[in-house]
C-alpha positions in Angstrom: 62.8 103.0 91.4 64.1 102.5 87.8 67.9 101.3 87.3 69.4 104.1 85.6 71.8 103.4 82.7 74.3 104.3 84.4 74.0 102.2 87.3 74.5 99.6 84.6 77.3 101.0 82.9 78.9 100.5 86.7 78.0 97.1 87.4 79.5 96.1 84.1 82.9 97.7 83.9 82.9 96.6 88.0 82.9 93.3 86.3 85.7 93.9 83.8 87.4 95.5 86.5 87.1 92.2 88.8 88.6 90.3 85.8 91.7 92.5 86.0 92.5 92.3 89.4 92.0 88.6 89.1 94.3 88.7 86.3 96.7 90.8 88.3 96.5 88.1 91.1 98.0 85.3 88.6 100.6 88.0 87.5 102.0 88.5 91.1 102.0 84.7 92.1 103.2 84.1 89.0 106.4 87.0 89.4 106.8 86.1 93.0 107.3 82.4 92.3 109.4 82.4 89.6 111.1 85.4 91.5 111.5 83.3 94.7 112.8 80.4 92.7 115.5 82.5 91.1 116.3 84.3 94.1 116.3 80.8 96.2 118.7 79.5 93.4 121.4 82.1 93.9 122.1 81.4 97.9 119.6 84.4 99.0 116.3 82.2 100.9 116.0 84.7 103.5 115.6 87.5 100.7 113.7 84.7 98.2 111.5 84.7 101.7 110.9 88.5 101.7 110.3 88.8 98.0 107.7 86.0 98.1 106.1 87.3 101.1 105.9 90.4 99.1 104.5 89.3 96.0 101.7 87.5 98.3 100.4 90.1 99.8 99.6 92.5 96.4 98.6 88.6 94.8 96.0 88.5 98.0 94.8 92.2 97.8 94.0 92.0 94.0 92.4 88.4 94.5 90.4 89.8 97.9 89.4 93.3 95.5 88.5 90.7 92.1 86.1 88.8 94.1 84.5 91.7 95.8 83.9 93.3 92.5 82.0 90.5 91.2 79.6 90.8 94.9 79.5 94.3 94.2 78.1 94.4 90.5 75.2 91.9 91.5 74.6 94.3 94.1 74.8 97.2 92.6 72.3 96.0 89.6 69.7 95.5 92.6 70.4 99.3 93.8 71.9 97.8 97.5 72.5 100.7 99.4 75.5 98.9 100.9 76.8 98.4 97.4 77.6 102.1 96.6 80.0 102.7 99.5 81.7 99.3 98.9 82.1 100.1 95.3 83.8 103.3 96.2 85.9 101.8 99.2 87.1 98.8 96.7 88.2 101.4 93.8 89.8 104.0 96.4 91.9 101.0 97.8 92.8 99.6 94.4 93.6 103.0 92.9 96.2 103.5 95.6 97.3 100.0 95.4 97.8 100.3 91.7 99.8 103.9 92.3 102.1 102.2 94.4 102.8 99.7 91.8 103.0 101.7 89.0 105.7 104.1 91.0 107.5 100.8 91.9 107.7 99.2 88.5 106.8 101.0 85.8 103.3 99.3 85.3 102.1 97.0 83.3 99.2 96.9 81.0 96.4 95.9 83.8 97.6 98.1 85.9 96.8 100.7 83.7 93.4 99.3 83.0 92.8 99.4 86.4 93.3 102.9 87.2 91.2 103.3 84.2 88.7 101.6 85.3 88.7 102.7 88.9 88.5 106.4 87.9 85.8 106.2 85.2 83.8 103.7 87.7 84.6 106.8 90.9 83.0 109.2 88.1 80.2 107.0 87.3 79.4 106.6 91.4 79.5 110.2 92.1 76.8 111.4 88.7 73.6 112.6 90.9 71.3 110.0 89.0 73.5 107.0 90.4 73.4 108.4 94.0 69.8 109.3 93.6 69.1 105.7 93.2 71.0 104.5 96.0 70.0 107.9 98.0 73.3 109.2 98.9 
């Protein structure tokens, strides 16, 4: 069967989207150690501990989510059957990591992006050409 366009819309913005959680990785390592330093400094290691160990795991889910994106696209360019589900399993789990974020902080620009991405990328997967192809 042909690769439809839109299948290669996906793949790419899948990529772009694996780029932002990478980024978002090096965000939250970034916060939690400068955060754990600070905290640390001021007498609180048990809370500099916690906050770390916080700032770890959203650093390990958006690293985990950027290099399943990038396993994804390649498979999703070569219509892997596997590759649809995965693709909407990885954006469900990052949109509602990304909600939770947002509601905790405020946001920042990739998080943003990656709600963006995630729900034009869930619209994408659901057009009944794309499933066609990977007959959903």
């Amino acid at each position: 069967m042909r690769r439809p366009t839109n299948v290669t819309i996906i793949a790419i913005l899948q990529v772009i989207s694996g780029i932002f959680n990478l980024v978002d990785c090096f965000i939250w390592l970034l916060i939690g150690g400068v955060g754990g330093v600070i905290v640390s400094a001021i007498g609180g290691s048990g809370l500099a501990a916690i906050f770390g160990g916080f700032f770890i795991i959203f650093a390990s889910i958006s690293l985990a989510l950027g290099l399943m994106s990038f396993v994804l696209s390649l498979s999703l360019l070569q219509l892997r059957g596997w590759a649809w589900i995965g693709t909407v399993i990885v954006h469900i789990v990052a949109l509602m990591m990304e909600v939770t974020k947002l509601l905790g902080s405020g946001g920042v620009a990739v998080n943003y992006l990656t709600v963006g991405f995630a729900i034009v990328i869930l619209y994408y997967l659901m057009r009944p050409e794309v499933k066609q192809a990977f007959r959903v």
